[in-house]
Backbone bond lengths (Angstrom), bond angles and torsions (degrees), N, CA, C in turn:
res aa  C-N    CA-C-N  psi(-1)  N-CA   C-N-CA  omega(-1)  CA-C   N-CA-C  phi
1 X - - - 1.466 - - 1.521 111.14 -
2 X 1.281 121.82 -58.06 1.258 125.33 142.56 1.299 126.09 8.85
3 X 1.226 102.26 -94.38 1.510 113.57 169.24 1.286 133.32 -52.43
4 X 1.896 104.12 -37.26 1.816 95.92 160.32 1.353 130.28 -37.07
5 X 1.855 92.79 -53.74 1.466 101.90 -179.04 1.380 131.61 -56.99
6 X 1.708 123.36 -43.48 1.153 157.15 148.67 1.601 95.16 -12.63
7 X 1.705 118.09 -53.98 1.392 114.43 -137.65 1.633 83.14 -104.64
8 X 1.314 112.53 -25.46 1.720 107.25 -173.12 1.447 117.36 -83.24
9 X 1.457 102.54 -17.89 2.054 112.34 177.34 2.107 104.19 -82.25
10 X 1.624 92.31 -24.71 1.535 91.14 -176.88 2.067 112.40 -79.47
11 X 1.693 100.72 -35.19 1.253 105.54 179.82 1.755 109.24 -82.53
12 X 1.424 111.44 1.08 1.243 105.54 -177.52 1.623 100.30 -87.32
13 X 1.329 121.34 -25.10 1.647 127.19 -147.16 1.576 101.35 -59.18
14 X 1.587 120.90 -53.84 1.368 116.31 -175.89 1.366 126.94 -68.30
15 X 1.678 116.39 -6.51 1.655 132.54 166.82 1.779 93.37 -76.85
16 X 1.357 118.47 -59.32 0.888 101.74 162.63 1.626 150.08 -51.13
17 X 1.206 111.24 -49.22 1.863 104.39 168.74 1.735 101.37 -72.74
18 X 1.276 133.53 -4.27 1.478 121.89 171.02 1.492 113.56 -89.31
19 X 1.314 105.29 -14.39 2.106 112.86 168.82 1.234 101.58 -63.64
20 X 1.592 122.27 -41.10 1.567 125.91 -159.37 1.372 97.41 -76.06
21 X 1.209 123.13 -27.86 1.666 94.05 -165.02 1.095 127.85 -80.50
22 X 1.537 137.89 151.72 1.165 139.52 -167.63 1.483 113.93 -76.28
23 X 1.381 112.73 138.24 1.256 129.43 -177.79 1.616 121.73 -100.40
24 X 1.268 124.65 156.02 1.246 136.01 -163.76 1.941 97.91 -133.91
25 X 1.466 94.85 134.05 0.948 126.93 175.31 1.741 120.07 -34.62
26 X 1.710 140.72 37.64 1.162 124.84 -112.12 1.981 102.12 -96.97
27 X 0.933 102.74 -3.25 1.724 120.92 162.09 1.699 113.98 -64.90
28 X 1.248 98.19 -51.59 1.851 98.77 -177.38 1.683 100.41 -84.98
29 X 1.204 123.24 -30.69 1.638 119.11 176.87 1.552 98.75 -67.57
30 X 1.129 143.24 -66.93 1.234 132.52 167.19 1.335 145.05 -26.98
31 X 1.375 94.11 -41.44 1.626 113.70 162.09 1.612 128.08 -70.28
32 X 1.345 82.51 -42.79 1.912 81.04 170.59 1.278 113.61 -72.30
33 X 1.293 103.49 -30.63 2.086 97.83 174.18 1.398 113.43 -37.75
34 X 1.756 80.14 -61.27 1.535 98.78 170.67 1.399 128.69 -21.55
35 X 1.209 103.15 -89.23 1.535 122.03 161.10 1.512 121.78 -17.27
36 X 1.123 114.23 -74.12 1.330 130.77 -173.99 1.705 118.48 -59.85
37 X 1.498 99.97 -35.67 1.670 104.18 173.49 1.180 109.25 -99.41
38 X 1.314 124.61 51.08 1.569 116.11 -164.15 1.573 80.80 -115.45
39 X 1.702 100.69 149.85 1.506 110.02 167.71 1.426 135.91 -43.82
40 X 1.622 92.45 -17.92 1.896 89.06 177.96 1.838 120.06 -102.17
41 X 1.211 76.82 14.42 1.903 93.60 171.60 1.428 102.35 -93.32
42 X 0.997 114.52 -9.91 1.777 132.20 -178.67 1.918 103.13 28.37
43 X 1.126 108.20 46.45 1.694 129.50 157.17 1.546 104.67 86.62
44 X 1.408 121.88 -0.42 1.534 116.37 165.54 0.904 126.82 69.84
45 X 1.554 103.87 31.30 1.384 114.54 171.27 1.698 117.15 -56.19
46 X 1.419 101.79 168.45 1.305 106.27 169.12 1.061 143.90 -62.40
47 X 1.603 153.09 94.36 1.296 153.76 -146.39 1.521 103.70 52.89
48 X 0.930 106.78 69.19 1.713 118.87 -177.28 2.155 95.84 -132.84
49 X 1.565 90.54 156.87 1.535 87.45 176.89 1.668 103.35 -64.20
50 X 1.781 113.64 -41.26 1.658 112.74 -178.40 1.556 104.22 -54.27
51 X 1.266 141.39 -44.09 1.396 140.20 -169.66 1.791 90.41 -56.61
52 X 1.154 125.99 -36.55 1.789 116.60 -163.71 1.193 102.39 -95.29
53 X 1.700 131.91 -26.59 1.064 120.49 167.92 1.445 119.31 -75.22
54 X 1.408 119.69 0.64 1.407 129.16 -172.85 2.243 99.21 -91.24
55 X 1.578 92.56 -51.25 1.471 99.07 173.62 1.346 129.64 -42.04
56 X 1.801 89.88 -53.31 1.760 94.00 177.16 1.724 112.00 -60.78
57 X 1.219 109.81 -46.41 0.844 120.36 -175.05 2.052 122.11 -53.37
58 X 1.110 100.10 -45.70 1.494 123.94 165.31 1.827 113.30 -57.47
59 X 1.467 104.97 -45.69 1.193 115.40 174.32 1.750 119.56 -45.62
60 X 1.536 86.69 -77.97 1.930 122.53 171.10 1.608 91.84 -20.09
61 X 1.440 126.47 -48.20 1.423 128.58 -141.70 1.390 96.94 -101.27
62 X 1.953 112.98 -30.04 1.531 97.98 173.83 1.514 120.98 -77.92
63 X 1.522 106.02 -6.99 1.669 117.57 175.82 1.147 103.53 -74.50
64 X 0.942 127.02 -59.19 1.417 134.23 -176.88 1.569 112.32 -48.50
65 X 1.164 108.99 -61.61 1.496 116.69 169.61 1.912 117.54 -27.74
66 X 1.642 83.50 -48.16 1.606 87.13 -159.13 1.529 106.18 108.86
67 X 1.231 134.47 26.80 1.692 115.53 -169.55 1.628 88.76 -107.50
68 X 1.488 95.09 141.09 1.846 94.13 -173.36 2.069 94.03 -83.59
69 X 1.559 113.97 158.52 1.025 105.62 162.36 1.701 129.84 -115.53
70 X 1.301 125.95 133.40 1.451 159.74 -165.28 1.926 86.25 -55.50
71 X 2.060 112.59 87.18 1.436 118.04 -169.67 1.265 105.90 93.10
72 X 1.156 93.14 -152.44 1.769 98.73 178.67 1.311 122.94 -97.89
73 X 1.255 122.97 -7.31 1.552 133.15 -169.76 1.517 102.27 -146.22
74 X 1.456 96.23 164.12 1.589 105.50 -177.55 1.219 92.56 -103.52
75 X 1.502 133.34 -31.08 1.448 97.27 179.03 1.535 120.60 -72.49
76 X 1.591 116.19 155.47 1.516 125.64 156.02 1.287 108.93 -128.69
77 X 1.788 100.60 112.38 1.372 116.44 -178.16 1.828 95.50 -64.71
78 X 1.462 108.08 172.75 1.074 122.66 169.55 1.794 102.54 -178.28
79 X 1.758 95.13 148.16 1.418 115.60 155.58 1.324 153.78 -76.94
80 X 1.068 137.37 141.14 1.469 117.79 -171.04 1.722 109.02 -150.96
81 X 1.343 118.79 143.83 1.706 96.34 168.97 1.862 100.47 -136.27
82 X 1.452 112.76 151.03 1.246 121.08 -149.39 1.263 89.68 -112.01
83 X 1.723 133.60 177.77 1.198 152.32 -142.96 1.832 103.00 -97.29
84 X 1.343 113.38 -18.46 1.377 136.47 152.82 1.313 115.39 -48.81
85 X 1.415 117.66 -27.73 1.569 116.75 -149.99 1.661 143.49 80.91
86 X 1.749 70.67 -18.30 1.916 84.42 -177.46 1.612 118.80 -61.32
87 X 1.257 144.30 171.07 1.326 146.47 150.72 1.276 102.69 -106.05
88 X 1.655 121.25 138.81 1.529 125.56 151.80 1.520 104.78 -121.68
89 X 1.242 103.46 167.99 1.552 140.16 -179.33 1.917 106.45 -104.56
90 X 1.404 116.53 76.50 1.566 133.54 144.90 1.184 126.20 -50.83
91 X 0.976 136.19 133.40 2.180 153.44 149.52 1.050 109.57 -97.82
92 X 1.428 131.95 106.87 1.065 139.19 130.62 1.595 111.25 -52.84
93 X 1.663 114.32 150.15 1.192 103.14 172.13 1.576 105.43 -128.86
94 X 0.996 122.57 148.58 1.673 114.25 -171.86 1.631 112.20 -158.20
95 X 1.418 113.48 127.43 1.500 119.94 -178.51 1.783 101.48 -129.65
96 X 1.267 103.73 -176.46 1.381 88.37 176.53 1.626 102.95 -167.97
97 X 1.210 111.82 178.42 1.700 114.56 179.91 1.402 102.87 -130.35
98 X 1.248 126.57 140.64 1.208 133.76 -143.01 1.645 91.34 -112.78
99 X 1.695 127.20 147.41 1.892 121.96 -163.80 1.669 79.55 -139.16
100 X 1.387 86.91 176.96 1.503 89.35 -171.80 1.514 95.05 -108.95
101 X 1.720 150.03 46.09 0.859 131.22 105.79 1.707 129.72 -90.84
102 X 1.409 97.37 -153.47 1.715 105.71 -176.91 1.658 114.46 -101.84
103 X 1.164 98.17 5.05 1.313 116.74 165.68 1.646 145.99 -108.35
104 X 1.341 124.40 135.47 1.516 120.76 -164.22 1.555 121.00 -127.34
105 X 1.189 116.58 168.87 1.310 125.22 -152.45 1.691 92.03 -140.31
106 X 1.259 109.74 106.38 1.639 107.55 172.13 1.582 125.19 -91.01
107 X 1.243 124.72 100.61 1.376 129.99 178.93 1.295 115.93 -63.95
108 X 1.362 157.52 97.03 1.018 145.69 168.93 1.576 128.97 -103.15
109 X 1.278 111.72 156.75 1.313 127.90 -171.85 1.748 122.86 -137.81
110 X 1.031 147.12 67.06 1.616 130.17 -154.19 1.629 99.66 -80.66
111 X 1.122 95.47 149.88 1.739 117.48 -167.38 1.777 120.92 -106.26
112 X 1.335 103.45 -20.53 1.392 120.84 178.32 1.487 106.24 -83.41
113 X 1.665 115.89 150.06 1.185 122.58 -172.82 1.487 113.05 -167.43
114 X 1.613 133.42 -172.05 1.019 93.69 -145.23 1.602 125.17 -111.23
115 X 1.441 112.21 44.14 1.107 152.53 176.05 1.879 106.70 39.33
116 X 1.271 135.09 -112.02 1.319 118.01 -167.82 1.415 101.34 -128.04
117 X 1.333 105.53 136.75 1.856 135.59 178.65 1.810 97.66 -117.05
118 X 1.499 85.65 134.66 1.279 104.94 148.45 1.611 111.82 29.71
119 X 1.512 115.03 25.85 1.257 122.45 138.68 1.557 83.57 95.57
120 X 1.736 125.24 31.06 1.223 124.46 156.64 1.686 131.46 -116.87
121 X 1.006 160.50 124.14 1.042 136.10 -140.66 2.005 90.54 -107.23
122 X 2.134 100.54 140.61 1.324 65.81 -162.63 2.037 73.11 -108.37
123 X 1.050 118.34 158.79 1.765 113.52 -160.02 1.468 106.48 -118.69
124 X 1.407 124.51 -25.08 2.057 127.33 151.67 1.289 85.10 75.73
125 X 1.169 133.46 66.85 1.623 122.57 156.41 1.882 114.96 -68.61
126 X 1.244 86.85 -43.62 1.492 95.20 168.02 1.335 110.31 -81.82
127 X 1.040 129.24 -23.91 1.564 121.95 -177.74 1.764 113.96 -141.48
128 X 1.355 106.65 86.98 1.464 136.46 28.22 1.759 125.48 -127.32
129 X 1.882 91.86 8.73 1.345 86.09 -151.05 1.711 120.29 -60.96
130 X 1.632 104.08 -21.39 1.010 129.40 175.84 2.090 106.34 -44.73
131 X 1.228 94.24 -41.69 1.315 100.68 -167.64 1.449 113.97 -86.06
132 X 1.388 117.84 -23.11 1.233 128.72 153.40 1.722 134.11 -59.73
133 X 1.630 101.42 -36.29 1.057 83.19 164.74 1.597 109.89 -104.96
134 X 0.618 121.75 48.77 1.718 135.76 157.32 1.779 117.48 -100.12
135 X 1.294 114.98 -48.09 1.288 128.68 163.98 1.960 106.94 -53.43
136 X 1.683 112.72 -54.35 1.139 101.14 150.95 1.598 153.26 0.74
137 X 1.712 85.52 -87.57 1.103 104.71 173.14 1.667 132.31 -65.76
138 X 1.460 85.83 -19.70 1.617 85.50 -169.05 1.366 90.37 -103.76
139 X 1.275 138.86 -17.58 1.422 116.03 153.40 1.574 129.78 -41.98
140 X 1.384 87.87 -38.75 2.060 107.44 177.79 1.619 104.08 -68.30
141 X 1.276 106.43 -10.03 1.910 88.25 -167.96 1.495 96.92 -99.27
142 X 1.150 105.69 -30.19 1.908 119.26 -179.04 1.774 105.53 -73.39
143 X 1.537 93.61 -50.66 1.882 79.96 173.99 1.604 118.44 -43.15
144 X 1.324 117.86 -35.06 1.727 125.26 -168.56 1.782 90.81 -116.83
145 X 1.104 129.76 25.60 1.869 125.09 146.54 1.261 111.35 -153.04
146 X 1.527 123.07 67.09 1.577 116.17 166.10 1.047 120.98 -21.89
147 X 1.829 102.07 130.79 1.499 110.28 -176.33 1.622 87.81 -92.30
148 X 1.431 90.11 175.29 1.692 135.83 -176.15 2.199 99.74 -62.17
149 X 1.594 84.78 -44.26 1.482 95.71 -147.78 1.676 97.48 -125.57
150 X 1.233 119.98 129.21 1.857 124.78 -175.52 1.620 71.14 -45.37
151 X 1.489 85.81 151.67 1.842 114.03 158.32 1.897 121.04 -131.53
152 X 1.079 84.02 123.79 1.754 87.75 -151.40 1.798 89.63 -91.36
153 X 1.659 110.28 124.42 1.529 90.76 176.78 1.833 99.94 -115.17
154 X 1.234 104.85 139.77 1.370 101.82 -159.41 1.622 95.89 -128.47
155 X 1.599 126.16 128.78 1.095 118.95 178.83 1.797 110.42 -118.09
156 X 1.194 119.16 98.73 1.412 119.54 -176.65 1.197 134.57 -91.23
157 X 2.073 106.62 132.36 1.022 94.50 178.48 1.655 125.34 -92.84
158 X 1.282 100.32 -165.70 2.041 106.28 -172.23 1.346 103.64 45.83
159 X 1.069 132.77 68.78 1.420 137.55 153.74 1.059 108.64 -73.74
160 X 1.325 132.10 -57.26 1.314 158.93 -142.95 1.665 106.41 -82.29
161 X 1.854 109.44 -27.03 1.462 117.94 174.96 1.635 99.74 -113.81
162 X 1.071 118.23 61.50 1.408 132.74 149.56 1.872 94.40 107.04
163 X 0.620 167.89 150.25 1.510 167.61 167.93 1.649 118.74 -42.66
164 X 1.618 100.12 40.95 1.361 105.91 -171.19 1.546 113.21 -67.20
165 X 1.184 128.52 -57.33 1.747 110.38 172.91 1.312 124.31 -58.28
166 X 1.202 134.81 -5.64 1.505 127.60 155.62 1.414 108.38 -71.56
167 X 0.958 115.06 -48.88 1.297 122.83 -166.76 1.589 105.06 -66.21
168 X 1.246 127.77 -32.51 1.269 142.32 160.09 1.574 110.49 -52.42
169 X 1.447 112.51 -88.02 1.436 95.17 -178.85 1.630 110.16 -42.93
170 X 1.332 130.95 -73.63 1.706 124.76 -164.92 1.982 92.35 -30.84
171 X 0.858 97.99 -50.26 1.922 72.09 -169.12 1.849 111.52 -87.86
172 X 0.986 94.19 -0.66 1.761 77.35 159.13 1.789 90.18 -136.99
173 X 1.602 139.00 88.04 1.503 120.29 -171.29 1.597 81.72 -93.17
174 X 1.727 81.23 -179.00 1.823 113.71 -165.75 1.215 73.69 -75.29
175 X 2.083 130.10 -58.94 1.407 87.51 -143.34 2.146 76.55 -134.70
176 X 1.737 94.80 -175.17 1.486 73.07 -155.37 1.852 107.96 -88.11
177 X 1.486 96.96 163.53 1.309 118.26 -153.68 1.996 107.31 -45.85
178 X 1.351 100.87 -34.60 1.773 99.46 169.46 1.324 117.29 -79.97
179 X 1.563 124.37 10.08 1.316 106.20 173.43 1.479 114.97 -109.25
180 X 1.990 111.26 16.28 1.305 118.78 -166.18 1.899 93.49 -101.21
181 X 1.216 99.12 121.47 1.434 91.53 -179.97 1.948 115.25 -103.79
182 X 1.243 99.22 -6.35 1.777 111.53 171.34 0.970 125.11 -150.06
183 X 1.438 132.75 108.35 1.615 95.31 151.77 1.548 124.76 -95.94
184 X 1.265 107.63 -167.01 1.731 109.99 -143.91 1.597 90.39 -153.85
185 X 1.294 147.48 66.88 0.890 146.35 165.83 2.077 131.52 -92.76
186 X 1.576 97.29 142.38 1.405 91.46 -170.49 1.873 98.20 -145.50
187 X 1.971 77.19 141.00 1.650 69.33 -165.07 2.386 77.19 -151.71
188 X 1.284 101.76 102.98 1.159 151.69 178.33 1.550 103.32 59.85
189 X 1.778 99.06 128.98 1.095 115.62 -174.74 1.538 118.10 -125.13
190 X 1.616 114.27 27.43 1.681 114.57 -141.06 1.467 93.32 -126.96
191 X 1.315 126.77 -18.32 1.476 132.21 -163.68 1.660 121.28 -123.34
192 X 1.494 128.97 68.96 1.549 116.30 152.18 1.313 107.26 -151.19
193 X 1.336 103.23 145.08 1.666 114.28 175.87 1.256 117.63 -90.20
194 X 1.265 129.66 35.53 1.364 132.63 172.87 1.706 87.33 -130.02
195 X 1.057 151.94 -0.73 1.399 154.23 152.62 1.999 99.26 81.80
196 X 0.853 86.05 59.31 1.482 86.54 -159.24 1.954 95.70 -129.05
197 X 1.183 104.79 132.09 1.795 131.87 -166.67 1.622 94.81 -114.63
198 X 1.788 137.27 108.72 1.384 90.20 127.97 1.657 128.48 -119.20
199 X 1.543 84.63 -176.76 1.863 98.11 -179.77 1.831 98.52 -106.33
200 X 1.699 100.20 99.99 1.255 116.52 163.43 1.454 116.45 -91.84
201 X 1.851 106.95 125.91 1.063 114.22 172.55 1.860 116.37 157.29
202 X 1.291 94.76 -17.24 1.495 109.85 -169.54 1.761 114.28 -65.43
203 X 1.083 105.90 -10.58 1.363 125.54 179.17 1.560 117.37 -85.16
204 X 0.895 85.29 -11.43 1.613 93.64 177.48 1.540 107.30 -127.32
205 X 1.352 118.34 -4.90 1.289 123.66 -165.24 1.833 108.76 -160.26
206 X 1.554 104.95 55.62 0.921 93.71 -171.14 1.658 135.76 -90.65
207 X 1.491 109.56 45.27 1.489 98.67 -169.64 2.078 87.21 -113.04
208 X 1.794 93.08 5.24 1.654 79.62 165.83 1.561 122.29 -88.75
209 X 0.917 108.95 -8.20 1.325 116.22 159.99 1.370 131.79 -31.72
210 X 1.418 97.10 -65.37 1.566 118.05 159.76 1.436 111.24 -18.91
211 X 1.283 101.54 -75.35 1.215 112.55 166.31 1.784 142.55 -34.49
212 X 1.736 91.32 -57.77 1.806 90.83 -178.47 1.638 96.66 -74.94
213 X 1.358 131.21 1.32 1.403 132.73 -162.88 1.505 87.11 -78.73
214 X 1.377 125.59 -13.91 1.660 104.92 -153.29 1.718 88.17 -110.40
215 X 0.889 110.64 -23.02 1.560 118.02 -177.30 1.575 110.87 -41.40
216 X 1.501 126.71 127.76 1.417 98.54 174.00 1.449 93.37 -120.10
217 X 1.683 104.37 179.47 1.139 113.85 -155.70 1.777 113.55 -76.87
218 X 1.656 118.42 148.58 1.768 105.59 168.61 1.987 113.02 -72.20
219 X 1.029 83.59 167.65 1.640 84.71 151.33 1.224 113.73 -39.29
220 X 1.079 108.09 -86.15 1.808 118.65 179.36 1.109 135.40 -71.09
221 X 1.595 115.13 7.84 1.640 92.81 -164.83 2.005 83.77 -160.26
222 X 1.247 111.53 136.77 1.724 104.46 167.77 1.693 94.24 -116.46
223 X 1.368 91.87 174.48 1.464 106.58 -173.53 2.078 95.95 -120.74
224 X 1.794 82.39 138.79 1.930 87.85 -178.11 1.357 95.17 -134.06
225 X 1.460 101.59 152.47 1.653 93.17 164.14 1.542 114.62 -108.85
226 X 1.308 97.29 -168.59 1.805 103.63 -178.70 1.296 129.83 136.46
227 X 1.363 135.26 -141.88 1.501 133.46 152.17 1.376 96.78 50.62
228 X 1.174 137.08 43.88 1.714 147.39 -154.69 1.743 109.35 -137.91
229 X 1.508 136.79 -43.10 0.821 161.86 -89.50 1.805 100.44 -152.16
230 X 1.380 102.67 112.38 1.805 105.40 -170.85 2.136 90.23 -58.69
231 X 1.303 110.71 -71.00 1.446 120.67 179.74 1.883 118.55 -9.70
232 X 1.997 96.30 -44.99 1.457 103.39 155.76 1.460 141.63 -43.83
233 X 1.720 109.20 -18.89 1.599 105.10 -175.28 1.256 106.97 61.93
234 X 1.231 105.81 -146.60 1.440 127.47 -176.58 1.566 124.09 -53.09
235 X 1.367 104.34 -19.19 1.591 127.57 -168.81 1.802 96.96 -104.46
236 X 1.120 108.35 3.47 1.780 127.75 166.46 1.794 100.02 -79.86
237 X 1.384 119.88 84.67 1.251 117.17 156.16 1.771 132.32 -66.82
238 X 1.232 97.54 -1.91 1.653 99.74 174.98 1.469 118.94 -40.02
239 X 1.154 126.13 -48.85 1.751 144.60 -149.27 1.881 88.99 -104.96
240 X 1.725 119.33 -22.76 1.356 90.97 -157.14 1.723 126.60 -81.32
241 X 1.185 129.48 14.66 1.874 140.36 -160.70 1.226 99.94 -166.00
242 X 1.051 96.04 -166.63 1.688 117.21 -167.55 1.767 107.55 -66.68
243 X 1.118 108.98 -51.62 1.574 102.52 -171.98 1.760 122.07 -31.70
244 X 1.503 104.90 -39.38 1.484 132.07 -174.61 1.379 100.27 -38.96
245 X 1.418 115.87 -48.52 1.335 102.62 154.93 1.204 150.80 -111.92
246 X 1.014 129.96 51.39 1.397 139.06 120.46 1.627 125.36 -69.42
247 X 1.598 82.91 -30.66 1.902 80.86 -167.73 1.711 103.02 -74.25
248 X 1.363 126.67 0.17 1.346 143.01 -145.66 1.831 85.17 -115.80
249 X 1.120 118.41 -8.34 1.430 117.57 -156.38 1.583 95.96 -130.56
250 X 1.335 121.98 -4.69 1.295 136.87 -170.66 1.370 111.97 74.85
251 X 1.382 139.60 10.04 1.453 127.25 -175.25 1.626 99.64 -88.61
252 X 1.096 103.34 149.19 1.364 131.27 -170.01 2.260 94.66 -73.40
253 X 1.707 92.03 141.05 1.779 89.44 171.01 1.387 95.61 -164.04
254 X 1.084 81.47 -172.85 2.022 98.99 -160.45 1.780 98.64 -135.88
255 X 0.797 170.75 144.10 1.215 154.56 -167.06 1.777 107.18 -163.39
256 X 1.674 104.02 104.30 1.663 120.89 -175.79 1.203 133.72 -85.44
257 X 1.132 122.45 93.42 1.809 126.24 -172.48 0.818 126.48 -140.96
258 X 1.217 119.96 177.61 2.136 122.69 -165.87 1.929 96.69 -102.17
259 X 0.613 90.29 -169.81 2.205 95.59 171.20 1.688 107.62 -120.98
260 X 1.182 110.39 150.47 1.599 108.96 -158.48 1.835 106.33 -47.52
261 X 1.360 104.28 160.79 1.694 87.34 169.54 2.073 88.14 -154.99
262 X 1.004 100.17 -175.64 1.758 94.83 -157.80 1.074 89.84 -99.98
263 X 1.722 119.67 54.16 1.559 101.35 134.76 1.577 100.27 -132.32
264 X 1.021 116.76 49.95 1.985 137.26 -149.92 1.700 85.60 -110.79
265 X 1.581 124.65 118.67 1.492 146.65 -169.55 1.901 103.78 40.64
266 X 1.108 107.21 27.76 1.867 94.81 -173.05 1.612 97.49 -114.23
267 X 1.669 101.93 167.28 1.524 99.51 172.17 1.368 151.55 -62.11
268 X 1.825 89.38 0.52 1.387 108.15 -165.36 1.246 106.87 -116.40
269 X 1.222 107.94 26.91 1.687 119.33 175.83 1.822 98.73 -80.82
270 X 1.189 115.73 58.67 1.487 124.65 -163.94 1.602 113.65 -98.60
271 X 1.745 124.51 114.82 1.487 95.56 158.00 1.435 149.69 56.34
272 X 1.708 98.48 -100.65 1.535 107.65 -175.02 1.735 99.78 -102.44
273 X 1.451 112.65 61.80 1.473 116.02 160.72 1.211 96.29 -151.11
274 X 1.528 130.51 7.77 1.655 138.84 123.70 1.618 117.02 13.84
275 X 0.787 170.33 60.05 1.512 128.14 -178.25 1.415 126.34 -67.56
276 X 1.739 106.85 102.95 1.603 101.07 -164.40 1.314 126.35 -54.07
277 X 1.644 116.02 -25.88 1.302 111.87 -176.14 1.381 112.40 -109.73
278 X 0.941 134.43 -7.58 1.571 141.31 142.84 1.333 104.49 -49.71
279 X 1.557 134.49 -89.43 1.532 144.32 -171.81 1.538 111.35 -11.30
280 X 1.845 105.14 -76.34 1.474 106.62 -172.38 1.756 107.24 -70.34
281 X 0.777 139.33 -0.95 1.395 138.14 171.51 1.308 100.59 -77.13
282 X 1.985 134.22 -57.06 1.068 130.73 -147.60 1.795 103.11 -75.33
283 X 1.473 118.66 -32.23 0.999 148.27 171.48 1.174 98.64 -47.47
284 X 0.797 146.33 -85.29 1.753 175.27 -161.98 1.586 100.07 -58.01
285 X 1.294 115.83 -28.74 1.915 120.85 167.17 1.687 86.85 -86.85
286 X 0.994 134.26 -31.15 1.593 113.84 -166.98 1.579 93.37 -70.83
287 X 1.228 117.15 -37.94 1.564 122.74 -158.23 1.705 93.78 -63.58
288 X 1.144 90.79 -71.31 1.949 91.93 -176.73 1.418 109.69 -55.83
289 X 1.522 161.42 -25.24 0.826 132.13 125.09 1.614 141.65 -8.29
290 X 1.663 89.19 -74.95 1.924 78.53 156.36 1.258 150.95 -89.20
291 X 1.607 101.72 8.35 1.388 103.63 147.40 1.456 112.32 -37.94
292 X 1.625 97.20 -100.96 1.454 119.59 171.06 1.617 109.03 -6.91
293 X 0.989 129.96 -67.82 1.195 126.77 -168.45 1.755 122.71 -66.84
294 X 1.443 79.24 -42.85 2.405 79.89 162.29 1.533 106.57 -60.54
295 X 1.662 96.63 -37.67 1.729 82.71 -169.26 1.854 127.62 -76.93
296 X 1.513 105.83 -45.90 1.316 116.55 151.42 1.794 127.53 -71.67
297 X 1.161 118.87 48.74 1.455 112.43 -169.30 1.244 101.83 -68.97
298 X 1.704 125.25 -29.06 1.390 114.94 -175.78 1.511 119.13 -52.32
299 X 1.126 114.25 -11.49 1.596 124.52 -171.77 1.468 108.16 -108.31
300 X 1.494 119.68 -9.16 1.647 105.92 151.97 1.259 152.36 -61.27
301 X 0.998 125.87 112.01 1.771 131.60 -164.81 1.786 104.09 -26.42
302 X 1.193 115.49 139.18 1.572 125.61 178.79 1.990 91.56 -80.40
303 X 1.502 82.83 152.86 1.580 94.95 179.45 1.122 111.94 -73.46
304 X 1.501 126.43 118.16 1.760 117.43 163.31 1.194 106.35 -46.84
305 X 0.947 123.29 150.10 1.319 141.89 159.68 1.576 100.84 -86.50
306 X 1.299 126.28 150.12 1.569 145.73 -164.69 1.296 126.28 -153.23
307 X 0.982 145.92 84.32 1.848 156.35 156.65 1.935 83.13 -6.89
């Protein structure tokens, strides 16, 4: 009898640490996908009317949230000119939650994509909206569990034309560049049938490891690392989103994504090729990640310093 019990408190333990983990809202993360990849955002391109209906829209959700904004507005316009010669007009959008040190943790997500070809609309649910409303959500879980550490949520635009709104905020940031101790960026988290997340970056930064090591897996979704690694080629995600720069600036990042799948820059990157119960799970490993990481910051990699 003994031993039944013995064997039923031991097979109970992982039902148990899977009750504890914190949950995400997975109705409103869905919906904003929704939202955001919907045909009348007409793919969110850059300085496009869909890019402003994407803003307001992005906005509405940081009010709602509760995220205070950095001045009087969350947007920060910015300039840029491309290898064309052209100049455009970018929004970054950025709110944030205020920690009780002097230090911050930038979550990012970029929202722009690559709006209409050849008379197709292309709409990036997976890339990025997916990742947006993930940034979302986990703004919503922090509004109702103060973090340790300000959490800066930053949604950038022109990613997609070279990593121009990251690169924008780092040279003018909300707050200054030594008081950012991570970033945390995710840029599509909504699409694989092997349920599989990874966290690229540990290779260059490996005492975060430590960290995703403690992470355990959702229902739906595990977390891998990799795609880190010059030797990778093309399968070298270092250079590919926003993080690239920071890591270019020496700040330490973690960087969350699926591996290409054939609806990767095409028109049919639509919505209902989502995976609903994969998505909020993979999301939901980004979240516990940054738990862990507001809470153990003493164990985050120091910023290289960089010429």
């Amino acid at each position: 009898m003994l031993q039944k019990l013995i064997l039923g408190a031991f097979l109970a333990l992982p039902l148990a640490g899977l009750a504890q983990q914190p949950k995400l809202e997975s109705g409103q993360l869905l919906n904003d996908v929704r939202i955001l990849a919907a045909d009348s955002m007409e793919g969110r391109r850059v300085a496009t009317a869909g890019s402003q209906m994407a803003q307001d829209y992005i906005i509405s959700r940081f009010r709602q949230v509760g995220l205070k904004p950095y001045g009087n507005s969350y947007k920060h316009p910015f300039t840029f000119t491309r290898r064309d010669k052209q100049t455009y007009q970018g929004t970054n959008l950025i709110g944030y939650i205020p920690g009780k040190s002097g230090k911050a943790i930038v979550i990012s997500a970029h929202y722009d994509h690559e709006g209409v070809k050849r008379g197709e609309i292309f709409n990036g649910a997976d890339d990025n909206a997916s990742g947006v409303g993930a940034l979302l959500a986990i703004a919503a879980y922090f509004k109702n569990n103060p973090p340790q550490h300000t959490l800066i949520f930053l949604s950038p635009d022109a990613e997609e034309m070279g990593l121009q709104g990251a690169n924008a905020f780092l040279d003018n940031p909300s707050v200054p560049l030594d008081k950012i101790l991570l970033n945390v960026n995710m840029d599509m988290l909504g699409v694989n049938d092997k349920g599989e997340l990874y966290a690229s970056g540990t290779y260059h930064y490996p005492e975060l490891k430590t960290i995703v090591d403690k992470i355990a897996p959702r229902p739906n979704a595990k977390l891998k690392t990799g795609h880190d690694k010059p030797e990778e080629g093309p399968n070298d995600w270092t250079r590919q989103s926003d993080h690239y720069q920071f890591h270019k600036r020496g700040i330490p990042y973690l960087y969350f994504g699926v591996e290409d799948h054939p609806y990767y820059h095409r028109p049919t990157d639509d919505f209902e090729h989502i995976k609903q119960q994969f998505y909020p799970d993979a999301a939901a490993l980004v979240l516990d990640f940054i738990l862990l990481a507001d809470k153990h910051a003493h164990k985050l990699p120091a910023r290289k310093h960089k010429k």
